[in-house]
C-alpha positions in Angstrom: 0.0 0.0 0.0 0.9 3.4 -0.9 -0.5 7.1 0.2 -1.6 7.4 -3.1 -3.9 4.4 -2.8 -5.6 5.2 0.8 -9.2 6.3 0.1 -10.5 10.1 -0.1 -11.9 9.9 3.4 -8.8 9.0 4.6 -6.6 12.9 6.0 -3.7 12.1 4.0 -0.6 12.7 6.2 1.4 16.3 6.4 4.5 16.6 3.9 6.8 16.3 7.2 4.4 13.7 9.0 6.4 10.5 10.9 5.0 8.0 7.7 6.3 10.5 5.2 9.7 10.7 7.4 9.3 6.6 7.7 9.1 6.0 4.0 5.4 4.9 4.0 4.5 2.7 0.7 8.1 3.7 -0.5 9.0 0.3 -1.5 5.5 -0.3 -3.2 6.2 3.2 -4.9 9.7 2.2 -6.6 7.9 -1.2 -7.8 5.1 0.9 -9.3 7.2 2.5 -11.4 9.9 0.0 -12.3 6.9 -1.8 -13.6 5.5 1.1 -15.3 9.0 1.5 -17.1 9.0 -2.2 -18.0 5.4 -1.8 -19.3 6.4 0.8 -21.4 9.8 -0.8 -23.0 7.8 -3.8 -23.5 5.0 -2.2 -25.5 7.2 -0.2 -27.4 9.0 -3.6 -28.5 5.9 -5.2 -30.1 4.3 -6.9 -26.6 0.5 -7.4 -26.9 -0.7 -4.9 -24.0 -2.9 -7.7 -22.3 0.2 -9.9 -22.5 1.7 -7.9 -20.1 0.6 -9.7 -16.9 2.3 -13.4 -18.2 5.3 -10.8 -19.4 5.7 -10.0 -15.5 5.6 -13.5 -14.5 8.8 -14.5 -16.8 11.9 -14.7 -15.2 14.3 -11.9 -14.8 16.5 -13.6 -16.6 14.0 -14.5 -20.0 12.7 -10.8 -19.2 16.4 -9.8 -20.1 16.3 -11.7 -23.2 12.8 -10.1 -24.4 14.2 -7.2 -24.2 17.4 -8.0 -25.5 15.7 -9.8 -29.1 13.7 -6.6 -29.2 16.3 -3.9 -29.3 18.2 -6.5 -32.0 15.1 -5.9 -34.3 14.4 -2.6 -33.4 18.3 -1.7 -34.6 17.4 -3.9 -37.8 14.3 -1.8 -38.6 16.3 1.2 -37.9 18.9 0.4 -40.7 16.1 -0.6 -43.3 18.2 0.7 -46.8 17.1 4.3 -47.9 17.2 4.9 -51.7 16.0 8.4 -53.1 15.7 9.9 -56.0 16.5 13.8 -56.9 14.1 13.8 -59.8 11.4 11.2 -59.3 9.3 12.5 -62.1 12.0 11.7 -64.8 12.7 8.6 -63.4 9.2 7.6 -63.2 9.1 8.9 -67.1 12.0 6.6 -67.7 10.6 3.5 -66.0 7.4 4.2 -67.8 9.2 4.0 -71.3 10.6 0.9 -70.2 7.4 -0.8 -69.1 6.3 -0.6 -72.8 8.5 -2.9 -73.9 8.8 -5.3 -70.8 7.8 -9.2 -72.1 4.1 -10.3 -72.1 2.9 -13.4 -69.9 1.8 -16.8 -71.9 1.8 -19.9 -70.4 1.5 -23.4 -72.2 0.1 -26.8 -71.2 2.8 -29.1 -69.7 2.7 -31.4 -66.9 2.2 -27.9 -64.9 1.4 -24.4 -65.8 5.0 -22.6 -66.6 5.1 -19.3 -67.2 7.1 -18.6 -70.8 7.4 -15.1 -70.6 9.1 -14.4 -67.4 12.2 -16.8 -66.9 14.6 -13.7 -67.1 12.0 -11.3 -66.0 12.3 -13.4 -63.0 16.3 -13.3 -62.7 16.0 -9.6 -63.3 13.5 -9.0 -60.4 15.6 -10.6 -58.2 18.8 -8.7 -58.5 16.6 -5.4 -58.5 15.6 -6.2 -55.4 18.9 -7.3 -53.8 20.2 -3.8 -55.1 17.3 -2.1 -53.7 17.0 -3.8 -50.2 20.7 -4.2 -49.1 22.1 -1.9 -46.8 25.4 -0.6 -46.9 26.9 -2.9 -44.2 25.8 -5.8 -47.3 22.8 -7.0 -44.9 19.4 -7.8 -47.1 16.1 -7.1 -45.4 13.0 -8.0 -46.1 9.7 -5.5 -46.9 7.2 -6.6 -44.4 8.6 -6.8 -41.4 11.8 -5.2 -42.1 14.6 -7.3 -40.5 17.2 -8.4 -41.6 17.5 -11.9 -44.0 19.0 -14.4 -41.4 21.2 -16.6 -43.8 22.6 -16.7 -47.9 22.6 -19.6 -50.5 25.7 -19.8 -52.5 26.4 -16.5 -51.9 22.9 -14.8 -52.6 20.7 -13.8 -49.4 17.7 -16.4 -49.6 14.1 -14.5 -49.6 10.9 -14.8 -51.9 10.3 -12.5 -55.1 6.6 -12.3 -54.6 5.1 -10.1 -57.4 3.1 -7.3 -55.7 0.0 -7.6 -57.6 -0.5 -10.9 -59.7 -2.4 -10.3 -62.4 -0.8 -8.4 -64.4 -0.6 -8.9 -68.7 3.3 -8.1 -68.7 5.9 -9.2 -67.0 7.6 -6.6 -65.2 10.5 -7.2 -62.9 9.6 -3.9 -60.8 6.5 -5.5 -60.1 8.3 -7.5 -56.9 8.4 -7.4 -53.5 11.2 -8.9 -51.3 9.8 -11.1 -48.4 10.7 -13.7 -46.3 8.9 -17.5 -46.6 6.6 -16.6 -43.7 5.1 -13.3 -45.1 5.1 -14.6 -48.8 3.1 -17.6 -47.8 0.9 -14.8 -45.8 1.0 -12.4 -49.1 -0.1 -15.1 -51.3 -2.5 -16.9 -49.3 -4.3 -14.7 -46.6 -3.8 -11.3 -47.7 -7.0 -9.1 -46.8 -6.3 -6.5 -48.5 -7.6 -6.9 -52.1 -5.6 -6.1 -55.6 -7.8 -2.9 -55.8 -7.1 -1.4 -52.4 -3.4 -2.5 -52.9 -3.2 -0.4 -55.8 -4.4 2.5 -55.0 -2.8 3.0 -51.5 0.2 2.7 -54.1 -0.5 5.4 -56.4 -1.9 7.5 -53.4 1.6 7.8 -52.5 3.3 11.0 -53.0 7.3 10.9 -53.1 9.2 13.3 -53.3 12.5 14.1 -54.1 15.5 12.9 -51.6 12.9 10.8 -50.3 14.4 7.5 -48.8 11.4 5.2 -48.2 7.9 4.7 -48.8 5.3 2.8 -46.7 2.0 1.1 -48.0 -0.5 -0.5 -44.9 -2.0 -3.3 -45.5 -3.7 -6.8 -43.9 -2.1 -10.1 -43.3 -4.1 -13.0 -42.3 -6.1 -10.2 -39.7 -3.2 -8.6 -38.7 -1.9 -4.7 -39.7 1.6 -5.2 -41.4 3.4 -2.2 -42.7 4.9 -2.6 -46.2 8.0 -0.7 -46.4 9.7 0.2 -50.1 12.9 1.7 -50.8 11.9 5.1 -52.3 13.3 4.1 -55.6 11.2 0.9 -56.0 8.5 3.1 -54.9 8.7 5.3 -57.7 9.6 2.5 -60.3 6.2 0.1 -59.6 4.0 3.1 -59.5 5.1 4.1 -62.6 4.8 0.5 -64.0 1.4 0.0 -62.8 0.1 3.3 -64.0 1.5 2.9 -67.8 1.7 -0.5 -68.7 0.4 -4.2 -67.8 -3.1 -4.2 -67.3 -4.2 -7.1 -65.6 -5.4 -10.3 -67.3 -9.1 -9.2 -66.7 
């Protein structure tokens, strides 16, 4: 018990009473607020408000190690690459032109569906997004929830080049987003958020020049996920979808 919590009928002591002098509730006081603090931190690091209760009944020890995963991905959010560009209305012209020309989609009948138009589309999208998303220390991350790839095949960080909006007539390779396994399964599977409102949160977007990122909302099996895009890529795919590559219909 604390002064603060004695009722309103109660004469709260004088400021140089005997509990005062004593230290009344002084102990309850400190945990008060050290909790407070931890209630705080822990919210700020992505812990579920009404989680907070089984939080405080974790060790000190796998408390320490909550906190210590948290500021690792907070730092890896932090350093999310940045790529501007001076003049994104001539570089949006100049993607444009390009979209024009970019391969159509046909498939053909084999033992599966395979795609014949987008085999080096594919290769292409893949190095535009490892130039896009690596940061100068040469760490990839990925879009949706912005940390940093945890491992490299032959070389190459290992994520999934999930085209941002399927249905589209030609095959652009700006048309890509970079995603771990986990959120491409969730893109492709149990996105909420349909082609439509996907699109145009994208051209709502206004960039500017020397901007260094982009971000688009959107709904993941229930759950609010923020897209982030390198300015650059954000310019690139809105000037893709606006120009060229309807969809399939």
């Amino acid at each position: 018990m604390t002064l603060d919590t004695l009722s309103n009928d109660w004469v709260h002591p004088k400021e140089g009473s005997l509990v005062n002098r004593l230290g009344f509730g002084q102990d309850a006081s400190v945990r008060d607020a050290v909790e407070n603090e931890l209630r705080i931190s822990a919210m700020a690091l992505g812990l579920p408000e009404e989680m907070f209760d089984e939080f405080m009944k974790l060790s000190v020890e796998d408390r320490a190690e909550f906190f210590a995963d948290g500021v690792r991905k907070f730092r890896q959010r932090a350093s999310f690459p940045s790529s501007g560009s001076e003049n994104p209305e001539r570089r949006a012209s100049l993607v444009s032109l390009d979209a024009e020309s970019a391969p159509e989609f046909a498939s053909e009948i084999r033992q599966r569906r395979v795609v014949t138009g987008g085999v080096e589309t594919r290769e292409r999208a893949r190095e535009y997004l490892s130039g896009q998303y690596t940061s100068a220390d040469g760490l990839m991350h990925r879009q949706a929830c912005q940390l940093e790839l945890p491992f490299q095949v032959k070389s190459r960080w290992y994520f999934e080049a999930v085209r941002f909006l399927p249905e589209r007539a030609r095959a652009h390779h700006q048309n890509v987003l970079a995603l771990c396994p986990l959120c491409a399964a969730k893109y492709n599977y149990v996105r909420d958020t349909p082609d439509d409102a996907f699109l145009a949160g994208l051209l709502e977007l206004e960039i500017a020049a020397g901007d260094g990122q982009s971000s688009i909302p959107i709904s993941l099996n229930s759950q609010r996920v923020v897209l982030m895009f390198t300015a650059k890529h954000a310019i690139d795919l809105k000037a893709v979808m606006s120009s060229a590559g309807e969809g399939h219909g």
